[in-house]
Structure formats: structure tokens, C-alpha cells
C-alpha positions as CSV (number, residue, x, y, z in Angstrom):
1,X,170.0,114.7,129.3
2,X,168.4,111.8,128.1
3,X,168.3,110.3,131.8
4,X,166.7,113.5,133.0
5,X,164.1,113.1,130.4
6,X,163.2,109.3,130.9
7,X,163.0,110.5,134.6
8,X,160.5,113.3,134.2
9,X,158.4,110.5,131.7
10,X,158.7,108.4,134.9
11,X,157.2,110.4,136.9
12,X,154.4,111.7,134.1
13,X,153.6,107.9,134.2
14,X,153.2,107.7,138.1
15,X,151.6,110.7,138.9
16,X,149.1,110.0,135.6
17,X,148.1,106.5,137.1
18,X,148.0,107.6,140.9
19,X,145.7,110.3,140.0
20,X,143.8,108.2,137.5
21,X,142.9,105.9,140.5
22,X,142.3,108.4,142.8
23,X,139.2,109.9,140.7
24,X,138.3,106.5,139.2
25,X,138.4,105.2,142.6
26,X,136.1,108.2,143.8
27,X,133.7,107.3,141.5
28,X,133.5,103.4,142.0
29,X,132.9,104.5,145.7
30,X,130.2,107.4,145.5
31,X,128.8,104.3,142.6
32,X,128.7,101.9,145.2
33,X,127.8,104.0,148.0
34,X,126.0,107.0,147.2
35,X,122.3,105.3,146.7
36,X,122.5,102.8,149.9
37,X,123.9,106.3,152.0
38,X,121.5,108.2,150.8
39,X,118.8,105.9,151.2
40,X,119.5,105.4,155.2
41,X,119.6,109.1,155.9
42,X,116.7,109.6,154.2
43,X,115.1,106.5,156.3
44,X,116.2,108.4,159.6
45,X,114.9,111.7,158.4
46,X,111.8,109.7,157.6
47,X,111.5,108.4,160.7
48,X,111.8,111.6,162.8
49,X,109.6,113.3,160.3
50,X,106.8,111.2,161.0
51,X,107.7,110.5,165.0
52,X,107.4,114.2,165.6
53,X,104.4,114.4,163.7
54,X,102.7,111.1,165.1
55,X,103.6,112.8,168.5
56,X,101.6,115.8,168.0
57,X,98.3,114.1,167.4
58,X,98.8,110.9,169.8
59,X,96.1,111.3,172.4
60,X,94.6,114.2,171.6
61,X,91.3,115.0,170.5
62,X,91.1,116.8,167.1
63,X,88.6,117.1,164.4
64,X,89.0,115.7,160.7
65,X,89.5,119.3,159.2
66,X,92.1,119.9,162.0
67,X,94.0,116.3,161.2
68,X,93.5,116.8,157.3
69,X,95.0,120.6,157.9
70,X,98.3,118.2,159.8
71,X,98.1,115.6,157.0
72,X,97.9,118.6,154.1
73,X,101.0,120.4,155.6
74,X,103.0,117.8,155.8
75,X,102.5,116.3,152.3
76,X,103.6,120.0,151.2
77,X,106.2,120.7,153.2
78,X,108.2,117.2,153.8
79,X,106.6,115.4,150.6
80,X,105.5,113.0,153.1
81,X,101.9,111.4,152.3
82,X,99.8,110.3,155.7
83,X,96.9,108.4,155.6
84,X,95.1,108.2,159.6
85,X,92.7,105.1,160.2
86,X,90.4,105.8,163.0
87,X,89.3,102.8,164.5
88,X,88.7,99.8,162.5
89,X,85.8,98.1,160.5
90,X,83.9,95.3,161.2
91,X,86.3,92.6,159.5
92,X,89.0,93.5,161.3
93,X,90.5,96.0,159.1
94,X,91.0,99.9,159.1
95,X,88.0,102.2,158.5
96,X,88.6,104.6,155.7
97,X,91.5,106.3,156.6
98,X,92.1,110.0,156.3
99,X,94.2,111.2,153.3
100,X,95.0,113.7,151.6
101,X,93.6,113.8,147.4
102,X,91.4,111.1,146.2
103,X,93.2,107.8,147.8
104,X,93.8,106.4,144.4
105,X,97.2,107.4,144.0
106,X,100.3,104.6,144.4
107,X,100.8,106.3,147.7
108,X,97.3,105.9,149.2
109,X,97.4,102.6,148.2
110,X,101.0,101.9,150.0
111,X,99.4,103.1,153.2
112,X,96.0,101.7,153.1
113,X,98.2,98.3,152.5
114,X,100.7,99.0,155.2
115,X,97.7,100.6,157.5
116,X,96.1,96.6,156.9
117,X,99.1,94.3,157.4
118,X,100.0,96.4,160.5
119,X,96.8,95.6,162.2
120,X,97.1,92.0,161.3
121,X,100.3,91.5,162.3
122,X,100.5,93.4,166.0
123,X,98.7,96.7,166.2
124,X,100.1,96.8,169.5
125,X,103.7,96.9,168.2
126,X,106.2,99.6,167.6
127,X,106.5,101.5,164.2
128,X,107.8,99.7,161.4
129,X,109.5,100.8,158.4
130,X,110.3,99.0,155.0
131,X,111.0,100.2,151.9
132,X,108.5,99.1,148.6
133,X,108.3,100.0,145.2
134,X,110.6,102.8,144.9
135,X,109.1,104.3,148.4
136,X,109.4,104.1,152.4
137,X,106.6,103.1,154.1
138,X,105.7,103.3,157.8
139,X,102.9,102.2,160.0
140,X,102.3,102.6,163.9
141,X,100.0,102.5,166.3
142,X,98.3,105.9,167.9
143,X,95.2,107.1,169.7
144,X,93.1,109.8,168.0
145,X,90.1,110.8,170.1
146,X,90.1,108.4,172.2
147,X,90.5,105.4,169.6
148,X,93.3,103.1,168.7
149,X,94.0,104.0,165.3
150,X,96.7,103.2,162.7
151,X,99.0,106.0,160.9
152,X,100.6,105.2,158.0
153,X,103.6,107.4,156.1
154,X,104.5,107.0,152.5
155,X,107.6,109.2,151.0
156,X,109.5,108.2,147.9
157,X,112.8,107.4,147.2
158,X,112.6,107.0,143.4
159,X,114.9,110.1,143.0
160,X,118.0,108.4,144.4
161,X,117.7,105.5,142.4
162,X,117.5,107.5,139.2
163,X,120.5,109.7,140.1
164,X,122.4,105.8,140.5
165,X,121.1,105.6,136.9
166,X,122.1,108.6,136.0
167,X,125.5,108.3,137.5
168,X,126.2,104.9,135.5
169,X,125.4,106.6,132.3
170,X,127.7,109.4,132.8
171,X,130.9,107.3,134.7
172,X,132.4,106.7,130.5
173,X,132.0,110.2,129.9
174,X,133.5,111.8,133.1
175,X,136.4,109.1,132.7
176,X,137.5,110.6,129.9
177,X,137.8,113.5,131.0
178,X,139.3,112.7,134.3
179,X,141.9,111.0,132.5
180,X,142.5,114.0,130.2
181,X,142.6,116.4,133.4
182,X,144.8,114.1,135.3
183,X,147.5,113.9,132.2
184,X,147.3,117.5,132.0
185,X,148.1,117.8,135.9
186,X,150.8,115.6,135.1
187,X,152.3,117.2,132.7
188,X,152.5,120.0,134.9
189,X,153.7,118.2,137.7
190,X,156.3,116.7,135.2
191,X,157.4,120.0,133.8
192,X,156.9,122.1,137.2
193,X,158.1,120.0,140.4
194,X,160.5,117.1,138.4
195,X,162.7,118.7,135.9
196,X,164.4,120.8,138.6
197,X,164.3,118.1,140.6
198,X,165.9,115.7,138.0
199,X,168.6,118.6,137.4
200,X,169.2,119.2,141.1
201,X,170.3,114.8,141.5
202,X,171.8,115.2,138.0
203,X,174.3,118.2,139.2
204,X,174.8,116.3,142.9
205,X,175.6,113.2,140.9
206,X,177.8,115.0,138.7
207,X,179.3,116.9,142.2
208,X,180.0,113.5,143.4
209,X,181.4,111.6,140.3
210,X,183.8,114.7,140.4
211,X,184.6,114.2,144.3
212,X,185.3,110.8,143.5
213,X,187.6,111.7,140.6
214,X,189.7,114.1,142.6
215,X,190.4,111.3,145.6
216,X,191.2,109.0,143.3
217,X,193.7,111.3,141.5
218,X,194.1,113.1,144.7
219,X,195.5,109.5,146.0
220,X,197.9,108.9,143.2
221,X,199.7,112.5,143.1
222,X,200.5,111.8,146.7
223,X,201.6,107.8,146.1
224,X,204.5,109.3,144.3
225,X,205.9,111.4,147.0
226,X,205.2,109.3,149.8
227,X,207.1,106.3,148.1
228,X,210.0,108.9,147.6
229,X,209.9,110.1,151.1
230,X,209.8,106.6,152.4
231,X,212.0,104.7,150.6
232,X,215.2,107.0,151.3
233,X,214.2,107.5,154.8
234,X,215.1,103.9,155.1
235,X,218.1,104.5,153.6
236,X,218.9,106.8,155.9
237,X,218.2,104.7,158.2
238,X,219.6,101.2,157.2
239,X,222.3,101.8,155.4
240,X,225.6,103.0,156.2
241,X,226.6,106.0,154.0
242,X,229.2,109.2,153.6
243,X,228.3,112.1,155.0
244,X,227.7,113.8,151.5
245,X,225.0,110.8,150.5
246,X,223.3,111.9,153.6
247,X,223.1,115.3,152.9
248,X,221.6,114.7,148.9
249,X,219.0,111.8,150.6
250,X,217.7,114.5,153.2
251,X,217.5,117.1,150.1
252,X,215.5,114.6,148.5
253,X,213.3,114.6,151.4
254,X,212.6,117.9,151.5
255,X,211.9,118.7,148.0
256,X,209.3,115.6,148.3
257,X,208.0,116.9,151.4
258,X,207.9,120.6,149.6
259,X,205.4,118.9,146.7
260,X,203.6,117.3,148.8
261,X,203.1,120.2,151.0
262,X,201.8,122.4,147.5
263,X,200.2,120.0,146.6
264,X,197.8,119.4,149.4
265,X,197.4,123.5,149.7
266,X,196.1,123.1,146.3
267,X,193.9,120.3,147.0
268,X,192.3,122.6,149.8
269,X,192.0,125.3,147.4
270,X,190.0,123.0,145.3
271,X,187.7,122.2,148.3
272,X,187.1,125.5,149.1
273,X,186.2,126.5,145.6
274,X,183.2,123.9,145.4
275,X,181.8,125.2,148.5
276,X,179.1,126.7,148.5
277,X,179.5,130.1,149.8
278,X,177.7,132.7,148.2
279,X,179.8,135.6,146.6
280,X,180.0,139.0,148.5
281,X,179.1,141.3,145.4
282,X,180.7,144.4,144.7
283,X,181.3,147.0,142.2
284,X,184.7,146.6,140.9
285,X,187.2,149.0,138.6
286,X,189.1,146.8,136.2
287,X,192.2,149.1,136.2
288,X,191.9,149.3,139.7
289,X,192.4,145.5,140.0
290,X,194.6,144.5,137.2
291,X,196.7,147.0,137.7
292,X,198.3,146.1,141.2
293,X,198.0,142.4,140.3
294,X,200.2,142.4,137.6
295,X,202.9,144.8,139.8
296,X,202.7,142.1,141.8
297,X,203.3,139.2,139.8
298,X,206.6,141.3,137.6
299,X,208.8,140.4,140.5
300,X,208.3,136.5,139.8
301,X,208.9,137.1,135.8
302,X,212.0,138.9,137.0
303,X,214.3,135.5,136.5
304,X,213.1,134.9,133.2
305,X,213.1,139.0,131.5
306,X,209.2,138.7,130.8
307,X,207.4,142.2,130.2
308,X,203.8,142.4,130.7
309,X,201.7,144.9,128.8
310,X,198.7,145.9,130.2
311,X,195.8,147.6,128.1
312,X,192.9,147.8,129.8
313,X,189.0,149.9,129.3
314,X,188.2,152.0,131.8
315,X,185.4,149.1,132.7
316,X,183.1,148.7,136.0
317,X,182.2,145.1,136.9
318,X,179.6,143.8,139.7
319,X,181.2,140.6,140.9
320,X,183.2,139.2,143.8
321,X,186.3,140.8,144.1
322,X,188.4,137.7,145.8
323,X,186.8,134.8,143.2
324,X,188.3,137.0,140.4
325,X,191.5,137.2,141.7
326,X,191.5,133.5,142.1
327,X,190.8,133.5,138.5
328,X,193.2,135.8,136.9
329,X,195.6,134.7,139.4
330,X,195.9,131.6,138.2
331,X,195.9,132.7,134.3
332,X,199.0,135.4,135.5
333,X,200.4,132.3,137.0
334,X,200.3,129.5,134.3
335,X,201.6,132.4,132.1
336,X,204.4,133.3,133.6
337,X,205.2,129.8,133.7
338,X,204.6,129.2,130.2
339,X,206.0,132.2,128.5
340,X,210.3,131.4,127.3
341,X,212.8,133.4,129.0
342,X,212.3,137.4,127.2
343,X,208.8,136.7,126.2
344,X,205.5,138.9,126.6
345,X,202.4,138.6,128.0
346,X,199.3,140.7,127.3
347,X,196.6,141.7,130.2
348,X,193.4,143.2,128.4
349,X,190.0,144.2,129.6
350,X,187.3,144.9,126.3
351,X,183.5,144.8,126.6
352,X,181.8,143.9,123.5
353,X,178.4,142.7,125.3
354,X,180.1,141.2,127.7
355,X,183.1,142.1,129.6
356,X,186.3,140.1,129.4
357,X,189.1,139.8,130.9
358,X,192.3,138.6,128.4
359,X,195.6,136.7,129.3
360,X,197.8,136.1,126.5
361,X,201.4,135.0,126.5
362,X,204.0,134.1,124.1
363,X,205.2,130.1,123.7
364,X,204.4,126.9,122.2
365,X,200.5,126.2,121.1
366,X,198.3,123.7,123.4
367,X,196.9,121.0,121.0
368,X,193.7,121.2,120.0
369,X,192.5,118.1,121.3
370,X,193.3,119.0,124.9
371,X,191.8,122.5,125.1
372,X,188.4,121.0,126.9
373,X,190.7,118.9,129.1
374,X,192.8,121.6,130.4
375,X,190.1,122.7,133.3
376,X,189.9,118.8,134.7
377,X,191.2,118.5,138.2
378,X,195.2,117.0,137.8
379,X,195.5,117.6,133.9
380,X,198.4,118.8,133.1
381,X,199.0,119.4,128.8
382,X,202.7,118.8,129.4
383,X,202.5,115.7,131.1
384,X,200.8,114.7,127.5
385,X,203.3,116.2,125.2
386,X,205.8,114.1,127.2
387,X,207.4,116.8,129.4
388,X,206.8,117.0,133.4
389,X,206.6,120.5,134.8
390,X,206.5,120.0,138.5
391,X,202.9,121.2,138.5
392,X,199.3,119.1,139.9
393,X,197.0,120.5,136.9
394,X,194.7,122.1,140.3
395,X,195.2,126.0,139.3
396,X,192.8,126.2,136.5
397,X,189.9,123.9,137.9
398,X,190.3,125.8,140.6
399,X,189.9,129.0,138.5
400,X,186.4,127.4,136.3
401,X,185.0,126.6,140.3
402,X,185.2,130.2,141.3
403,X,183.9,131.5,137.8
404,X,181.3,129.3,138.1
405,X,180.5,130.9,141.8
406,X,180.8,134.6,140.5
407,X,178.5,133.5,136.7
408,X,181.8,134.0,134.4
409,X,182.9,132.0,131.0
410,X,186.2,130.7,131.0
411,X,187.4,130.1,127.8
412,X,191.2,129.7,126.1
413,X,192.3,129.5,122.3
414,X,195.4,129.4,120.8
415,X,196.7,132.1,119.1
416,X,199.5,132.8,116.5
417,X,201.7,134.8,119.3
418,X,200.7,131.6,121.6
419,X,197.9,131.0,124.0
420,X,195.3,133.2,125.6
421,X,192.7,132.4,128.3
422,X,189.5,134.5,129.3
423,X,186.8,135.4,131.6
424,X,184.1,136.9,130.5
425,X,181.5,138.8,132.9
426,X,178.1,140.2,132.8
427,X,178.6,144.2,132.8
């Protein structure tokens, strides 16, 4: 659990920081960017503004109300401020231009300036653009009835850098609250997409750490047998021997070859019960399914006299009918192995919540201590007390894989008539 956890805090951390430098990074870029972007589109919307306006009065002749009507319209609708020299003075410089207001705003001045340097420099020459002041400022040659003249354009740009300004005052405040919305997204993405996740590698770790475990203990059950079966089938082989040695070596054999043979049936069992195949889910009667199972299993208590008393609710369960035979199979089974020769064993079916399914038998208690143990894969409680039964300690982790499967509780207890194992099922 604590793994899982550290894991989910992992990823907190990683998701926290990558989106941390996503929006952070945002910002430095739009910081960086925004005003210089900004500032060239609205030089090329500029310069189109005032090309397709220059190109409406170039060569043409129009009065001064007609140009100031031009000039008036565009200074409402494009906040675009044209000042038109016609001709030029005596010194060289423009005449008094055409404007519109008074021609003592900053504006008027920027073009009268611009209007001057332009026919100074080469009035001849294409437009030119610059920027000044907080403003973009144009000037290019035209002919207004019939005389060279200068136009120049003036529109600000002032707004852009005081959203810059405005933008480095707010980047602490917006930080903070980026990183409080990216720790919150975190946390979600923590909580939502990596705590399953974590559980889903924790379970296939724990699916393979128990993989690993059986073929290890897989490999020595069958050691055992194999060393058996080989050794005297060298005898046999080797070494001369009466006829009557012969026959107990090749009995020997067998009975190897018989445990090894149960013993790999069980270990496909096993397999097949941590499959995953989904249960087929059906409505099943209790006495209906006890009932013939335990008819069945009298004939094998036969040898030893054991009765079996049945009491069982007239109970409905929806589960898979095959997974809890497996199940109640293999409680019958141990059971009947467990229970001395004239001994008892109880089958009952109760619900009390829950509906459970109870096999008790008569015979010596299961210590305490190896109660959790008993549904490993290959434990076997009598190899621990010092007595071997024969059996591979599969059956009941066979059993806890199949309840598993169908949602059931295994549990077992000791009782004072002996020992008594469950299932427990949703009604």
C-alpha cells in the first residue's frame, strides 16, 4: 500500500511540474512574443490601410473638401491620421499639408516631420515606414492634381506596449494561480487515472510473484518423483535381480508415476482457475446443488463409515454454478479426508446477510498459526505437524481462485467438534 501511495505522489509531482511549465512556459512566450507579433501585424495592416487609400487619390484631381472628407474618414474609421502636402514651398520643404484638427497634435507633428525628411531624402522613392515615439509613421510620394505631393500616415501603437506592461504586472499573480489550478488538476489526475493504475501493476505484480512461487514449488513436488522414477528404473536396468524385486521396483514406478500424474492434473487446475474467464451467471437452488453433490461424494466415505448430514435453507443464489462446485468440492474432499474412520460431517446453507455455504467435519484442530497459510499453493498443515498425507496442498488454492472469480469469502475456523470451512455469497 505504501508503494501504491509513493507512486501516486510520484506522479502528483510529475504531472504538477509538467503542467507548471506548460503554462509558465505559455506565458514567458506570449511575454516575449506578444508585443513584437502584434506590432508587425499591425505594420502590415498599416501599410495596406494607407496603400489602398494612397491609391484612391494618386492622380486624380480632387478638391480640398473632397481629400479632407478621405482624410476625416479615415482618421474615424482606421484611427489612422493623414496629413497631404501638395506641392512644396519655396525652401524645399512641403506646403502646409492637409490634416485633419488643428495640426498641433503629436500626430500632426509626426507627419509634418516624416512629410520633411521624405522630401529630403528621395521624394522619388518608395513608401517608407518606421516606427517613433509609441507610433508608425509612413511617407510616400503621390500626385494630387497634377502635383507631386507627399502623404504622410501616423497610427499609434502605444496600446500594445501598455498591454506588455500590463502583462508583466499581472505574470506573479496569474502564477499563483496557475500553480494552484495545475496542483488541483494533479490531484485529480493522481486520484482519477493513477490509483487504478498503481492497483492494476500492484495485482499483476502480485499475479506474477505468485506464478513464480508455484514453478518454483511446482519444480520441487515433481524433483521428488522424478528422482524415484529414475533411480529404480536404473535398477531395473543395471542390476540383476529376482523376479519378485522386479515386480515391487515396477510398483514403485507406478505409484510415482500415479503422483506425478495427480499432481500435474492439479497443477492445470490451478492454471485454469487464474484465468481469466468471466463466470456464466446463473440462478442457483442450494438444495438443488448440495444435495446431489454430497450423494455423490458418500460412496468415497464408504471405506471409512462417515455419515454426512445435510441441513440446508431453502436459499436461491446468483453465481456460477461450475466455480462453486470447484469450491465445495474441494471442502467435501479435504473433509472426507480429514474426518477418522465413523466420524461426521455437516453440509449447511444459512443466510444471515450473506449466504453461506458450511463444511464441518469431525477430527483433530488446524493450529492457529497456519489457518492464513492453508490457501497458499503446495501447503499442506500435515506436512507441518510432522505427518505426510500424500496430498500437493493445490485443492484449496484452487477453491480461493474460483471464489475469487464468482465474488465469494472463503473462510475456515476451528471448532470444538473439529474444523469447518465457508463460502459466503452475495444473495
Amino acid at each position: 500500500m505504501s508503494s501504491g501511495r509513493g507512486a501516486a505522489w510520484r506522479v502528483f509531482v510529475i504531472s504538477l511540474a509538467c503542467l507548471t511549465l506548460l503554462v509558465l512556459g505559455q506565458l514567458v512566450f506570449q511575454r516575449q512574443y506578444f508585443g513584437s507579433s502584434y506590432t508587425d501585424q499591425k505594420r502590415a495592416d498599416f501599410d495596406a490601410t494607407v496603400t489602398s487609400f494612397a491609391g484612391g487619390i494618386d492622380n486624380r484631381v480632387l478638391s480640398s473638401e473632397d481629400l479632407m472628407t478621405r482624410i476625416q474618414a479615415l482618421d474615424d474609421d482606421q484611427q489612422i491620421f493623414v496629413a497631404i502636402a501638395i506641392g512644396s514651398n519655396p525652401k524645399g520643404g512641403p506646403s502646409k499639408p492637409l490634416m485633419p484638427g488643428s495640426g498641433d497634435s503629436v500626430q500632426s507633428q509626426l507627419a509634418i516631420d516624416a512629410a520633411a525628411v521624405f522630401l529630403k531624402q528621395s521624394p522619388q522613392a518608395g513608401p517608407q515606414t518606421h516606427e517613433q515615439d509609441g507610433f508608425l509613421v509612413q511617407a510616400r510620394s503621390i500626385t494630387v492634381n497634377q502635383e507631386q505631393s507627399v502623404l504622410a500616415a501616423v497610427t499609434s501603437i502605444q496600446p500594445v506596449s501598455d498591454a506588455v506592461a500590463a502583462l508583466d504586472r499581472t505574470i506573479p499573480f496569474v502564477l499563483v494561480i496557475v500553480v494552484l489550478v495545475c496542483a488541483a488538476l494533479s490531484l485529480l489526475v493522481s486520484r482519477v487515472v493513477a490509483r487504478p493504475l498503481v492497483r492494476e501493476i500492484a495485482a499483476e505484480r502480485q499475479l506474477n510473484e505468485r506464478q513464480r512461487a508455484f514453478i518454483a514449488n511446482a519444480s520441487h513436488e515433481l524433483k521428488t518423483p522424478i528422482s524415484i522414477i529414475s533411480g529404480f528404473s536404473e535398477d531395473l536396468t543395471d542390476h540383476p535381480m529376482s523376479e519378485e524385486q522386479r515386480q515391487e521396483h515396477a510398483a514403485i514406478i507406478y505409484d510415482e508415476a500415479q503422483r506425478m500424474s495427480q499432481l500435474v492434473k492439479s497443477m492445470l487446475d490451478s492454471a485454469r482457475a487464474e484465468q481469466l474467464v468471466d463466470p456464466v451467471w446463473t440462478d442457483v437452488s442450494l438444495p438443488q446443488f448440495i444435495v446431489p453433490m454430497v450423494a455423490g461424494f458418500r460412496a468415497l466415505m464408504d471405506p471409512k463409515s462417515i455419515s454426512i448430514d445435510v441441513d440446508t435453507d431453502d436459499l436461491v443464489v446468483r453465481t456460477d454454478e461450475s466455480m462453486l462446485y470447484v469450491v465445495v468440492a474441494n471442502f467435501l474432499s479435504n473433509a472426507s479426508f480429514h474426518t477418522p474412520a465413523g466420524g461426521t460431517i455437516w453440509v449447511t446453507a444459512r443466510r444471515d446477510g450473506v449466504v453461506t455455504i458450511a463444511v464441518e467435519n469431525e477430527g483433530d484442530p488446524i493450529p492457529d498459526e497456519l489457518l492464513p497459510r492453508l490457501w497458499d499453493s503446495f501447503f499442506r498443515a500435515e506436512a507441518h505437524r510432522g505427518r505426510e498425507d500424500g496430498r500437493y496442498g493445490l485443492g484449496l488454492s484452487i477453491a480461493q481462485a474460483y471464489a475469487h472469480r464468482i465474488g465469494a469469502t472463503l473462510g475456515v475456523e476451528n471448532t470444538w467438534r473439529g474444523v469447518k470451512f465457508t463460502v459466503s455469497l452475495v444473495a
